[in-house]
The first five atom37 places (N, CA, C, CB, O) and aatype in JSON, in Angstrom:
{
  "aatype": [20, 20, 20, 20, 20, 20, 20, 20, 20, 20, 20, 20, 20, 20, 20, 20, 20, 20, 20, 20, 20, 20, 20, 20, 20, 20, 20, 20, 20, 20, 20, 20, 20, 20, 20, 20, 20, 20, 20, 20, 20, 20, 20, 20, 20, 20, 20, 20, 20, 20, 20, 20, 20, 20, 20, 20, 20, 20, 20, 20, 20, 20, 20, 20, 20, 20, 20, 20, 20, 20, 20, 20, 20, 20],
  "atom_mask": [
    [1, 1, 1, 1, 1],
    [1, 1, 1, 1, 1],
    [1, 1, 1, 1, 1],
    [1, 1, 1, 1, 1],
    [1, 1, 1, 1, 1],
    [1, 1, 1, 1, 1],
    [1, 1, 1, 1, 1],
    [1, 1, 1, 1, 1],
    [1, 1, 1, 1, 1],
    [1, 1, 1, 1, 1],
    [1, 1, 1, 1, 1],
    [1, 1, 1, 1, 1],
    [1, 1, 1, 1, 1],
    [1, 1, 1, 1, 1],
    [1, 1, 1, 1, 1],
    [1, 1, 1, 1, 1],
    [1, 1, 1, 1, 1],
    [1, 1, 1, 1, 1],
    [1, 1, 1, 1, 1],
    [1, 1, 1, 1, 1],
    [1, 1, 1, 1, 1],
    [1, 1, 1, 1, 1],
    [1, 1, 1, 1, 1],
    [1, 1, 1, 1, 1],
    [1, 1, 1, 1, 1],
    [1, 1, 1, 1, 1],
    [1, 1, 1, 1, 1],
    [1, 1, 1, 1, 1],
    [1, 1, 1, 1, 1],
    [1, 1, 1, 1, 1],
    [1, 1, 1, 1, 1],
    [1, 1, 1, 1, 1],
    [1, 1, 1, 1, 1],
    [1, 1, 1, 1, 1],
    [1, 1, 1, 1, 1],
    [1, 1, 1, 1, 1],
    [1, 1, 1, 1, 1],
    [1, 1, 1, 1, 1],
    [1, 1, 1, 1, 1],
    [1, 1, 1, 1, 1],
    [1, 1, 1, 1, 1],
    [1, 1, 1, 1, 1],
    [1, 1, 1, 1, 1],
    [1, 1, 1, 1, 1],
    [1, 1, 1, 1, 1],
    [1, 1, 1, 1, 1],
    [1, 1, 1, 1, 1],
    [1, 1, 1, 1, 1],
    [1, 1, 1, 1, 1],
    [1, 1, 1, 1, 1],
    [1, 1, 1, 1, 1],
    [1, 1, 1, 1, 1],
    [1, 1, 1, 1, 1],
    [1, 1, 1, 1, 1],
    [1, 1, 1, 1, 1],
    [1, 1, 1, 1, 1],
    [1, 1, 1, 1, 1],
    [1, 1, 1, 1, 1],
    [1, 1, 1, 1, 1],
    [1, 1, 1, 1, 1],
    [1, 1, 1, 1, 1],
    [1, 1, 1, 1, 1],
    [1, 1, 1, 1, 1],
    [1, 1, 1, 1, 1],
    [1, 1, 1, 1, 1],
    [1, 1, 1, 1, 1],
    [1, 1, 1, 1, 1],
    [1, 1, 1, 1, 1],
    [1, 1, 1, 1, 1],
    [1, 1, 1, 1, 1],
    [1, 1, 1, 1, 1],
    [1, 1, 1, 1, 1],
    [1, 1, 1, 1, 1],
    [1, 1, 1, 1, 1]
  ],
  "atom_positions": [
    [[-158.01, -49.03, 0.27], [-157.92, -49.9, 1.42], [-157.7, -51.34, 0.95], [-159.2, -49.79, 2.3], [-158.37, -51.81, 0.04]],
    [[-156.55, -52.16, 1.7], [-156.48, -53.36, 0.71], [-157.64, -54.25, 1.58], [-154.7, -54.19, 0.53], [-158.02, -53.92, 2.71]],
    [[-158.11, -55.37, 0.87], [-158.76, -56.49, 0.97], [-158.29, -57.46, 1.49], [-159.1, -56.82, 0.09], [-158.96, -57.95, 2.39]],
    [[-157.04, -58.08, 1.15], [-156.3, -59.5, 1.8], [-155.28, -58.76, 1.69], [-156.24, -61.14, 1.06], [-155.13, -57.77, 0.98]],
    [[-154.14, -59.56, 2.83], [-153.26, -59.32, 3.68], [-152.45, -60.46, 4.2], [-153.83, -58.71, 4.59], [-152.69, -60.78, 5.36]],
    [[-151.55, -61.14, 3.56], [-150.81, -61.85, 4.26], [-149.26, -61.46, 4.23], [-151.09, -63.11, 3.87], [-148.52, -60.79, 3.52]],
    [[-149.16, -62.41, 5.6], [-147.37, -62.38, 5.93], [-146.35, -63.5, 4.74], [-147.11, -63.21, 7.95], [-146.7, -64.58, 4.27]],
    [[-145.2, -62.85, 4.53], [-144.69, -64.32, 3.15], [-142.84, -63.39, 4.09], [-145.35, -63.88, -0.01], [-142.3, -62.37, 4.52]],
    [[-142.73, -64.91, 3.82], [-141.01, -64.73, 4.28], [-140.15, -66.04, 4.13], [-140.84, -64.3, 6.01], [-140.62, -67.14, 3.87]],
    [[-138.87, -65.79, 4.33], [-137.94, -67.22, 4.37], [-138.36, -67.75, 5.34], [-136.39, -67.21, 4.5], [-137.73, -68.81, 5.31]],
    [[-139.3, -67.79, 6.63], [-140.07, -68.6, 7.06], [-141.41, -69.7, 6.5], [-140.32, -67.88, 7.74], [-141.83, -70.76, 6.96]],
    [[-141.73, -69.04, 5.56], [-142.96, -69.7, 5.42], [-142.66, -70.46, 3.68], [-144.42, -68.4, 5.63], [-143.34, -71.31, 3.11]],
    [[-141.51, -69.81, 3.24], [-140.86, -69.99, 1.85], [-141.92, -69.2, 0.63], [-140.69, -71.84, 1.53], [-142.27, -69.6, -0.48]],
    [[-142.22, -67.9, 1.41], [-142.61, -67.32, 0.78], [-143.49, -67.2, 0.08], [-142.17, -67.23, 0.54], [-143.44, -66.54, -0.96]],
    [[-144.96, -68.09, 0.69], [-146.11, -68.56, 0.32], [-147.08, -67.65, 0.89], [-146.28, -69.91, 0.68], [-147.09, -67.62, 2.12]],
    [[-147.97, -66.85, 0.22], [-148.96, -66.24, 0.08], [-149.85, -66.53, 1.1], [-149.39, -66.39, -1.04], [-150.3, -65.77, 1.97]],
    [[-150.14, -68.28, 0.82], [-151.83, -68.76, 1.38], [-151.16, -69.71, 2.82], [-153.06, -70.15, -0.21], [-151.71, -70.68, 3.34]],
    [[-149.38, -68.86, 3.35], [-149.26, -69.72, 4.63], [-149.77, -68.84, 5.83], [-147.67, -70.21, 4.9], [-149.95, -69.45, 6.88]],
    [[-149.96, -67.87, 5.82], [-149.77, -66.63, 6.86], [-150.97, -65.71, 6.72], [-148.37, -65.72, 6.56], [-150.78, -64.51, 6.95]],
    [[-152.34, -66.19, 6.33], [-153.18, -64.5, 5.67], [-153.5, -63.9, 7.08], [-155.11, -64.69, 4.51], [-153.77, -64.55, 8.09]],
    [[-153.42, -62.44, 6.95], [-154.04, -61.86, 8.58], [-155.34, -61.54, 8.39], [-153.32, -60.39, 9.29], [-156.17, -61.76, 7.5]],
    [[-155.34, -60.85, 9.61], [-157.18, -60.77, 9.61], [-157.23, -59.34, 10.26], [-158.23, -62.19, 10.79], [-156.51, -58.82, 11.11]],
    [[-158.27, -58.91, 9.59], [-158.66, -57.21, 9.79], [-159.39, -57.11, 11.02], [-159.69, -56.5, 8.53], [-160.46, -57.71, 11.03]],
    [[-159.05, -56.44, 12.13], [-159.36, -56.15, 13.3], [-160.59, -54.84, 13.21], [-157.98, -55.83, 14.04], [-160.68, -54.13, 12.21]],
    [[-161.36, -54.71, 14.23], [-162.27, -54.04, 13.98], [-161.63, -52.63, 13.62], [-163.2, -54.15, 15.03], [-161.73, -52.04, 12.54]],
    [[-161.04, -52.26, 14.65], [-160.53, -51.24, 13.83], [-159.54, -50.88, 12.43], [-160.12, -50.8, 14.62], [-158.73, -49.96, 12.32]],
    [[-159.79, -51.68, 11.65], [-159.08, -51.67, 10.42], [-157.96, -52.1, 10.73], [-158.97, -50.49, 9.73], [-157.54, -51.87, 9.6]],
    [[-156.95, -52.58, 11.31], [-155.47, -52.86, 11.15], [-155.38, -53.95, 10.78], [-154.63, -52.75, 12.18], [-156.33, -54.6, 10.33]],
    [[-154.27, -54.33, 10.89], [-154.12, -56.2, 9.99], [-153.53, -57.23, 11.26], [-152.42, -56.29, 8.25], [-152.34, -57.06, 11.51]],
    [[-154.02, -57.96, 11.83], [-153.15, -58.43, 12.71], [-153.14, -60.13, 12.48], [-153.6, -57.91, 14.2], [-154.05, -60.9, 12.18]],
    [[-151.42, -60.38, 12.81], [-150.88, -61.79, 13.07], [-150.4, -62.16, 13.76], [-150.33, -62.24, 12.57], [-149.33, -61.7, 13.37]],
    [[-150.01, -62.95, 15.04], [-148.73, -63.45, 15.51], [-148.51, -64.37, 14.9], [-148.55, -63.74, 16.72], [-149.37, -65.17, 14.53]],
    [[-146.86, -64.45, 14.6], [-146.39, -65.71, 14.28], [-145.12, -66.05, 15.85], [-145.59, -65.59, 12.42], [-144.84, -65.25, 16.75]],
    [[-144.75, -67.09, 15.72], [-143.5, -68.0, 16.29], [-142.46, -67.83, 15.53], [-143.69, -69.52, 16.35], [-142.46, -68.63, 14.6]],
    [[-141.27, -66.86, 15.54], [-140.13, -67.22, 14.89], [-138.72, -67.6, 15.63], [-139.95, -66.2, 14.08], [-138.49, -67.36, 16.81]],
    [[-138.01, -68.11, 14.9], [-137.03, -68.76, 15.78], [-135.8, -67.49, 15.55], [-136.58, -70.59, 15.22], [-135.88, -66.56, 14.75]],
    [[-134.71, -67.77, 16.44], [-133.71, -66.8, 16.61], [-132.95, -66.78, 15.49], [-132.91, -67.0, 17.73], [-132.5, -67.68, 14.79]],
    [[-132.81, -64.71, 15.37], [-132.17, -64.9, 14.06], [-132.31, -63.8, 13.19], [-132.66, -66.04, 13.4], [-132.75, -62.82, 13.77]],
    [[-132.09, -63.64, 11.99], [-132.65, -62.15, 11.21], [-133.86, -63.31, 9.88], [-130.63, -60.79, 10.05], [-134.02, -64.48, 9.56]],
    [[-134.28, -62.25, 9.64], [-135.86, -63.06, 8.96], [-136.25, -61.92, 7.73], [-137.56, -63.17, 10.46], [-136.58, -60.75, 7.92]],
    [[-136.13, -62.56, 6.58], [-136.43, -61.62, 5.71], [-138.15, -61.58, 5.03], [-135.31, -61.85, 4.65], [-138.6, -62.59, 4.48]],
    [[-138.94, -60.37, 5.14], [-140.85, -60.99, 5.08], [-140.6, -59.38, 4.13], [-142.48, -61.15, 7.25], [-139.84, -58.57, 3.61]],
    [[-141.88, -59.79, 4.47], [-143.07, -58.49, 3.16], [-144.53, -58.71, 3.9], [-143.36, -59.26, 0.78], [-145.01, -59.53, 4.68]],
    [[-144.77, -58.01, 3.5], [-146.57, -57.89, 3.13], [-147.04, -58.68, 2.25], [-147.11, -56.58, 2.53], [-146.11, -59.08, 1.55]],
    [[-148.15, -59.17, 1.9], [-148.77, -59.5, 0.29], [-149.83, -58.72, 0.51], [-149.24, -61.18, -0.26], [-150.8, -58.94, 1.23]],
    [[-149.65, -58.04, 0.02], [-151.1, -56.92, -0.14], [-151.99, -56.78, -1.1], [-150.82, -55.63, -0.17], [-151.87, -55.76, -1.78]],
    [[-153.23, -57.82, -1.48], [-154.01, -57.13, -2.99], [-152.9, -58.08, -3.66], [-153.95, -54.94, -3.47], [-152.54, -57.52, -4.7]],
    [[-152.37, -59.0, -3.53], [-150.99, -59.72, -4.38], [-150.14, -58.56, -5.34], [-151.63, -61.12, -5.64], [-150.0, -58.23, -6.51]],
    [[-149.68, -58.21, -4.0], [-148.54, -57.06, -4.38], [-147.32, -56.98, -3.29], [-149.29, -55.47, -4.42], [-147.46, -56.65, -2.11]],
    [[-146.12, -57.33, -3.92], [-144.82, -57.52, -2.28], [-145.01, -56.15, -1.72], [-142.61, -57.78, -2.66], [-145.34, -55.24, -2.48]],
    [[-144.76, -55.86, -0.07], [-144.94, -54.41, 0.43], [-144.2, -54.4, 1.34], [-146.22, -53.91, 0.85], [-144.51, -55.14, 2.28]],
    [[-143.23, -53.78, 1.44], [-142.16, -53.65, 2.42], [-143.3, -53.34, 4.03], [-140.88, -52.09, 1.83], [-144.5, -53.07, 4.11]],
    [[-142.6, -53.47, 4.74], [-143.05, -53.25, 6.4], [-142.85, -51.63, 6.5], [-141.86, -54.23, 7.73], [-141.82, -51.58, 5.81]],
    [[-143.04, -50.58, 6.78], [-142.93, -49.42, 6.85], [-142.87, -49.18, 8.82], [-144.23, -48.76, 5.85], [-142.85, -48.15, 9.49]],
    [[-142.87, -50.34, 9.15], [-141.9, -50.17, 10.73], [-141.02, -51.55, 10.72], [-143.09, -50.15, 12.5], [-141.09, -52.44, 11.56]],
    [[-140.28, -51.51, 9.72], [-139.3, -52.65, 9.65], [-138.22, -52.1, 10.47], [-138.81, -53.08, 8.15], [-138.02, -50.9, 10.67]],
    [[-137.4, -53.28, 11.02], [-136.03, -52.69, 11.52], [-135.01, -52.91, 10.59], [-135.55, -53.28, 12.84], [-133.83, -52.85, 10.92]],
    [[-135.41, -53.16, 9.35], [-134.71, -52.8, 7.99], [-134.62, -53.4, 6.72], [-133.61, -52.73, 8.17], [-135.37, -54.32, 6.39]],
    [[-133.71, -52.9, 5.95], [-134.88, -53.44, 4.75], [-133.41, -54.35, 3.75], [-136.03, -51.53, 3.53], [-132.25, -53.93, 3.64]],
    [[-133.89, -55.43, 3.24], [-132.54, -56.25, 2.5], [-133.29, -56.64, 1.06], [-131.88, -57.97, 3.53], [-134.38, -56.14, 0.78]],
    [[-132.69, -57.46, 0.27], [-133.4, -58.12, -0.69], [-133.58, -60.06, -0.47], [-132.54, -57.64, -2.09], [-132.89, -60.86, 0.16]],
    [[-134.69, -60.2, -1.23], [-135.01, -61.62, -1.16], [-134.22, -62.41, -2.41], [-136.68, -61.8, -1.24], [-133.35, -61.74, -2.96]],
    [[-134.43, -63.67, -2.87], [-133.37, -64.2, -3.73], [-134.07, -64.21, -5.08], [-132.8, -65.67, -3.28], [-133.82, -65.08, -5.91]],
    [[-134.73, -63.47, -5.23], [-135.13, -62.44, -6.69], [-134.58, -61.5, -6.76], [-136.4, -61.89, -6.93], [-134.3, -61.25, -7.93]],
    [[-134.29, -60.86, -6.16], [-133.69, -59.6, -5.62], [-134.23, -58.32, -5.49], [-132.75, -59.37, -6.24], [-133.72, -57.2, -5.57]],
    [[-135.63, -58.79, -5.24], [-136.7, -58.3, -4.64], [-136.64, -57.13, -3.29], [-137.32, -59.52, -4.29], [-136.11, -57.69, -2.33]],
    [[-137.04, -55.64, -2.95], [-136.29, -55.63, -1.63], [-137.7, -55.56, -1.0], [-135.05, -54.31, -1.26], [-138.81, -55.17, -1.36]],
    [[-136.99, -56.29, 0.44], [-137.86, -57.11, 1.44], [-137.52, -56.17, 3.09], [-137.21, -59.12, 1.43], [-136.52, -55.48, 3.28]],
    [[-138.49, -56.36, 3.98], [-138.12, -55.95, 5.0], [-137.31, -57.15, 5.64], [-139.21, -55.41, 5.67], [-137.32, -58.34, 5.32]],
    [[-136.64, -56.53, 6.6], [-135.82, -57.49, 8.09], [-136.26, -57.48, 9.38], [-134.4, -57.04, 8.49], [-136.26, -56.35, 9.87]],
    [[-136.57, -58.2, 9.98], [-136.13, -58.35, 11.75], [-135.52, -59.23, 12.13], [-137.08, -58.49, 12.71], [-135.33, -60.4, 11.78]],
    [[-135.09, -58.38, 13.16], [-133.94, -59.68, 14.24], [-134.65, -60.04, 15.06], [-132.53, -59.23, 15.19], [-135.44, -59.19, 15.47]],
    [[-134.71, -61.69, 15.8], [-135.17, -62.07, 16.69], [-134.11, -62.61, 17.48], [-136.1, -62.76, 16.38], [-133.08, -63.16, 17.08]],
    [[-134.57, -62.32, 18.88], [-133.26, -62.92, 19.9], [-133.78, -63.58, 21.0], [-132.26, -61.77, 20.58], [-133.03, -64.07, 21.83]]
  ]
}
């Protein structure tokens, strides 16, 4: 079960300590963020480990060439 949990993306420039979520009673991880219109490339940081989204609407690489999940916002 991981311990910390944050959101990292070309929103936040991919910073660990911009986004951490918080464990809901029932164990899940939850965040809202504000994103602006557009496709958005994120991850997980899990345990400081990158983790794709496993309900992403798809998956690209970051400019490591890292692969990252996608969403579109409209």
């Amino acid at each position: 079960m991981a311990r910390a949990v944050s959101l990292v993306g070309d929103f936040n420039g991919w910073d660990p300590t911009a986004h951490p979520m918080h464990r809901t009673p029932d164990g899940a991880w939850l965040l809202k963020v504000e994103l602006r219109h557009g496709h958005h490339r994120y991850a997980f940081w899990v345990d400081g480990v990158l983790t794709l989204d496993p309900r992403a609407q798809g998956v690209t690489r970051n400019d490591q060439g890292e692969r990252v999940s996608l969403i579109a916002v409209s």
